[in-house]
C-alpha positions as CSV (number, residue, x, y, z in Angstrom):
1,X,59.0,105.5,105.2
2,X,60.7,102.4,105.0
3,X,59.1,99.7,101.9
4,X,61.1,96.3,103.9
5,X,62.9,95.5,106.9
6,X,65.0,92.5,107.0
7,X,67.4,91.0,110.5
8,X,70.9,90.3,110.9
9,X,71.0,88.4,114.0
10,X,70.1,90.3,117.1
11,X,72.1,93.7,116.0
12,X,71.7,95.1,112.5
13,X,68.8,95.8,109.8
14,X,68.5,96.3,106.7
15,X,65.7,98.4,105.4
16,X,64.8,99.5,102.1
17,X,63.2,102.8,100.6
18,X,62.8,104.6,97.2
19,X,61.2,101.6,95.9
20,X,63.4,99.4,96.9
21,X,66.7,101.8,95.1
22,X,68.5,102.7,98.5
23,X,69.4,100.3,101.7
24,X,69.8,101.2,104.5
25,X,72.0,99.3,107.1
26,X,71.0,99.8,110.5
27,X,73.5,99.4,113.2
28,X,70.8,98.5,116.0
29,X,72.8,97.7,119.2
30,X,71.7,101.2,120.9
31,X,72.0,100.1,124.4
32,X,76.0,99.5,123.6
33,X,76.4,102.5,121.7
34,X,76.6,100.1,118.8
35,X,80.2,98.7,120.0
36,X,81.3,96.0,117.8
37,X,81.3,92.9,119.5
38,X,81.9,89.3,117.5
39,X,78.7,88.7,117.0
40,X,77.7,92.1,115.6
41,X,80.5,92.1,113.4
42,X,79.4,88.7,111.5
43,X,76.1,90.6,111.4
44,X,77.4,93.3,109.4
45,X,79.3,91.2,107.1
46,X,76.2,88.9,106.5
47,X,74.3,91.8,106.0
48,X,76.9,93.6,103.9
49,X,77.1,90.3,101.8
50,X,72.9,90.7,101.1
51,X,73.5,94.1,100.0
52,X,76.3,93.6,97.4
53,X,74.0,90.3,95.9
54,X,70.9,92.5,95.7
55,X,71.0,94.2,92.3
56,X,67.7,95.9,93.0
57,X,70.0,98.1,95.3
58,X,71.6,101.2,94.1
59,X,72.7,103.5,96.7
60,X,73.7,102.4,100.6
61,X,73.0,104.6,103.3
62,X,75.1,103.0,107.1
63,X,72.8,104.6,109.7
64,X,72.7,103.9,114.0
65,X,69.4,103.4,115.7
66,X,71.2,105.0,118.9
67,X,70.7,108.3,120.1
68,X,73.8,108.8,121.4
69,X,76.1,107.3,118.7
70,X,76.6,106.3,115.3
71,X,79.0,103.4,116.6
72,X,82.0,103.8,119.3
73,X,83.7,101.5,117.8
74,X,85.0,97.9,118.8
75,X,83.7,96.1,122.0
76,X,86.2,96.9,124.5
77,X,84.6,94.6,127.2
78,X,84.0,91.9,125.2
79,X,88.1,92.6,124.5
80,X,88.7,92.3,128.2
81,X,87.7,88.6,128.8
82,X,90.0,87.8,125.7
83,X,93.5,85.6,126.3
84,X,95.5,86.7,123.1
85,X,94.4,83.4,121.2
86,X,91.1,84.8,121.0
87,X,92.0,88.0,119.9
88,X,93.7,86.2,117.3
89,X,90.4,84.1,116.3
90,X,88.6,87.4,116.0
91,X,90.5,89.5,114.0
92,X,89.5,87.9,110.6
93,X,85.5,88.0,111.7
94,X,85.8,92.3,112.7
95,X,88.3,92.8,109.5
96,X,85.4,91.5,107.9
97,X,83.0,93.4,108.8
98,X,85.1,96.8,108.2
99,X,85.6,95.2,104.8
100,X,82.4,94.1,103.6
101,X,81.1,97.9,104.3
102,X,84.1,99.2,102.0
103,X,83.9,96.5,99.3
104,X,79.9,97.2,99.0
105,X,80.1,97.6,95.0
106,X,77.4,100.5,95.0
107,X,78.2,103.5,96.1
108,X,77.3,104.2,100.0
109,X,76.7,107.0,102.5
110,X,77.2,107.0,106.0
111,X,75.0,109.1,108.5
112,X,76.8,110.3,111.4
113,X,74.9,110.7,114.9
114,X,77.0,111.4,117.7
115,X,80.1,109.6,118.7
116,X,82.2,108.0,115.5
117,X,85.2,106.8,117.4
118,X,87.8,103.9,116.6
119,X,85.5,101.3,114.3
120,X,82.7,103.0,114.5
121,X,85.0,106.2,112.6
122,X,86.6,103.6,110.2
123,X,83.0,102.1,109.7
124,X,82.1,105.3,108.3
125,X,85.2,106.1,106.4
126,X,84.9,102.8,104.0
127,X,81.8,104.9,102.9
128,X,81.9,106.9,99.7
129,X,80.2,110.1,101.5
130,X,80.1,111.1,105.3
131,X,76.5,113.3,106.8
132,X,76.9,113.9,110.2
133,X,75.3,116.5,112.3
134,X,76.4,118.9,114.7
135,X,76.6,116.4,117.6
136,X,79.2,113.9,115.5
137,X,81.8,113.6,117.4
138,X,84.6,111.5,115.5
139,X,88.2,110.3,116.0
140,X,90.8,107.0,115.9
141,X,91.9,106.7,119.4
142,X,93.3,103.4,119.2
143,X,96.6,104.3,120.3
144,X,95.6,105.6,123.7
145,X,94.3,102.1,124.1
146,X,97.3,100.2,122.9
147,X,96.3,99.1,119.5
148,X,96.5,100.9,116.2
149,X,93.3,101.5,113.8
150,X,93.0,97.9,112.1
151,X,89.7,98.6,110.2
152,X,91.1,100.5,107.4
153,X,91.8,104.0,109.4
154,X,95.9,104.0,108.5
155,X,94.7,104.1,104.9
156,X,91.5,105.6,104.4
157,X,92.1,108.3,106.5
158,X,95.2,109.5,104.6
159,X,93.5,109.2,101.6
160,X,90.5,111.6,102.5
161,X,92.6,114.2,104.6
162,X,96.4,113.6,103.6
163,X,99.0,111.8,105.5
164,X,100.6,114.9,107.7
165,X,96.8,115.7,109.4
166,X,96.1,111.7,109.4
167,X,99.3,111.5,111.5
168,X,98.4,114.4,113.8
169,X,94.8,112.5,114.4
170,X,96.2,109.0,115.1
171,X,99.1,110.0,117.1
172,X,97.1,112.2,119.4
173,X,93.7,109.8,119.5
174,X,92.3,113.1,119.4
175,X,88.0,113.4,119.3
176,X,87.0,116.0,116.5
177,X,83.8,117.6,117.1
178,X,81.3,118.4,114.3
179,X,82.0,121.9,113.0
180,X,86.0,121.0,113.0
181,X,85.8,117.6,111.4
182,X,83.7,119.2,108.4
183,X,86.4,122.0,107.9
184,X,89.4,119.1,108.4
185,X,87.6,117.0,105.8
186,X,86.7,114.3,108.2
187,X,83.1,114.6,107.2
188,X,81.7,115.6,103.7
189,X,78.2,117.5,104.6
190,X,77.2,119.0,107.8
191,X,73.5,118.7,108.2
192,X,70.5,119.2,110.5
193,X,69.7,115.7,110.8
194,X,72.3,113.0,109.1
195,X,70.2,110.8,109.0
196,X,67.2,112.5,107.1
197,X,70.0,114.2,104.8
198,X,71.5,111.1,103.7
199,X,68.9,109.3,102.7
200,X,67.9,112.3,100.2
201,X,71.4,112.1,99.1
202,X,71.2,108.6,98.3
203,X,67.2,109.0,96.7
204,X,69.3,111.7,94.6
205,X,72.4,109.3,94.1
206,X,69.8,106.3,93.0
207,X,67.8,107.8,90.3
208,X,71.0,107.8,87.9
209,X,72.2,104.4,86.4
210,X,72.6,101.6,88.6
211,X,74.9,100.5,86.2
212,X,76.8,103.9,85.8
213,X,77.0,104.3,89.9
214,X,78.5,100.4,90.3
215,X,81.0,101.2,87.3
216,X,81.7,104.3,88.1
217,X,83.0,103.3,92.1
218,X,85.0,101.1,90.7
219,X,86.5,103.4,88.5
220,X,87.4,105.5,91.4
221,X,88.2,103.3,93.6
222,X,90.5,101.0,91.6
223,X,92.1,104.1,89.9
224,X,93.3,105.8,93.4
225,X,96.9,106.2,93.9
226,X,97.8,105.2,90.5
227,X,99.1,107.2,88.6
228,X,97.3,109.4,85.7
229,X,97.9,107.0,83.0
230,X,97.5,103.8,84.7
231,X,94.1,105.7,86.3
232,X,93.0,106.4,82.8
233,X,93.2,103.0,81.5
234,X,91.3,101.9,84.8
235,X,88.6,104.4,83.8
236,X,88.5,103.3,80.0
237,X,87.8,99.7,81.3
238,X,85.2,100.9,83.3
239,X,84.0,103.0,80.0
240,X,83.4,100.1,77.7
241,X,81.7,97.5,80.4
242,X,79.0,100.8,80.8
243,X,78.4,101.8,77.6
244,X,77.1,98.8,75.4
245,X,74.9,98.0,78.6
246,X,70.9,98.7,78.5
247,X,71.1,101.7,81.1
248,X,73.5,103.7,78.2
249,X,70.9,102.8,75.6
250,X,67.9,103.8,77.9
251,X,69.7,107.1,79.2
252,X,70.5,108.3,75.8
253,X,66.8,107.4,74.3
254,X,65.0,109.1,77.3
255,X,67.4,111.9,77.2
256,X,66.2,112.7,73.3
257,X,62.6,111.4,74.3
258,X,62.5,114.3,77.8
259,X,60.9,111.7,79.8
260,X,62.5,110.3,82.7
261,X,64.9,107.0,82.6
262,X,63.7,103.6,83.2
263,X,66.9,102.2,83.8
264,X,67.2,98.2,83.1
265,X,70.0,98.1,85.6
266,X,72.3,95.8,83.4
């Protein structure tokens, strides 16, 4: 059960559980299949922006209140009244809104319902972790549409599958279905319900260090594609902000006290 619920403009929520631990942002435009329209994108960066200021938060979960889809990416109709000046005008609100989900500083998991196309797909791959169930159905087909992935999909999907299978998907604008995108590697953990799952992963995720979980994302996430040395010195930074904070000293005395970590969160 949800503790808090908090609007961003008419399309997206953010509710907390776990005592306030894990977030969960809500993309609530059902009746659209969640398609990204201007206004919904500066929802999700507002909302985004709450998130990464809230240090009660440890864990993000992006979840759809649609029962058909978890977002089908950008508003194409909206796109249709557009002259190319407005296109233009848009581009930095929707880039923000794929970036504010991937620049979250606490680790986050996406929960995959249905279709995960365009966007919506790249919406869930600036996530750390990807649940879906058996009726995701993912893909980028920007190409059969005339434009190319522009909310992160050229890189992120390389990085999670490899460039020769990212190529294959975005050339052919191919839909993956469920069972397939788990063995690809387009989705982490195939469960009965993805929504139910990943908030238990995130409940898991959130009672470790707040501290730890921040430091150690950016770890990762700075380190990737550098090479090992360069990585490791990426990692050492990350190290010493972490370990002369308040969560080290509480995790080691709890650890040698067997009682359970009351983590200052700085």
């Amino acid at each position: 059960m949800s503790e808090s619920e908090q609007r961003f403009g008419e399309f997206v929520v953010i509710r907390k559980h776990a005592h306030g631990h894990v977030a969960e942002l809500v993309l609530d435009r059902p009746k659209a299949m969640n398609a990204v329209s201007s206004e919904m994108a500066r929802s999700i960066r507002a909302a985004c922006d709450a998130l990464a200021a809230d240090r009660e938060v440890r864990v993000g979960v992006v979840s759809s209140s649609s029962e058909r889809a978890f977002c089908v990416g950008a508003d194409l109709k909206e796109r249709n009244s557009f002259s190319d000046a407005d296109l233009a005008q848009q581009r930095p609100t929707t880039r923000g809104a794929y970036t504010g989900v991937l620049e979250l500083p606490m680790p986050t998991v996406a929960a995959v319902h249905g279709f995960a196309l365009g966007g919506g797909f790249e919406l869930a791959l600036s996530c750390d972790v990807i649940v879906a169930d058996d009726t995701a159905v993912v893909g980028l087909p920007e190409v059969s549409v005339g434009v190319i992935p522009g909310g992160g999909g050229t890189q992120l999907l390389p990085r999670r599958v490899g460039a020769a299978r990212a190529a294959e998907l975005v050339f052919t604008a191919r839909r993956v279905e469920a069972a397939e995108a788990r063995e690809l590697g387009l989705i982490d953990v195939l469960a009965e319900d993805a929504r139910t799952e990943a908030l238990a992963l995130a409940a898991r995720m959130a009672a470790n260090s707040p501290v730890g979980l921040r430091n150690a994302k950016k770890a990762m996430r700075l380190g990737h594609g550098l090479d090992l040395r360069a990585g490791l010195e990426v990692e050492d930074a990350a190290w010493w902000t972490t370990a002369f904070s308040g969560d080290r000293a509480e995790g080691v005395a709890a650890f040698n006290e067997k009682r359970k970590p009351v983590w200052p969160g700085r």
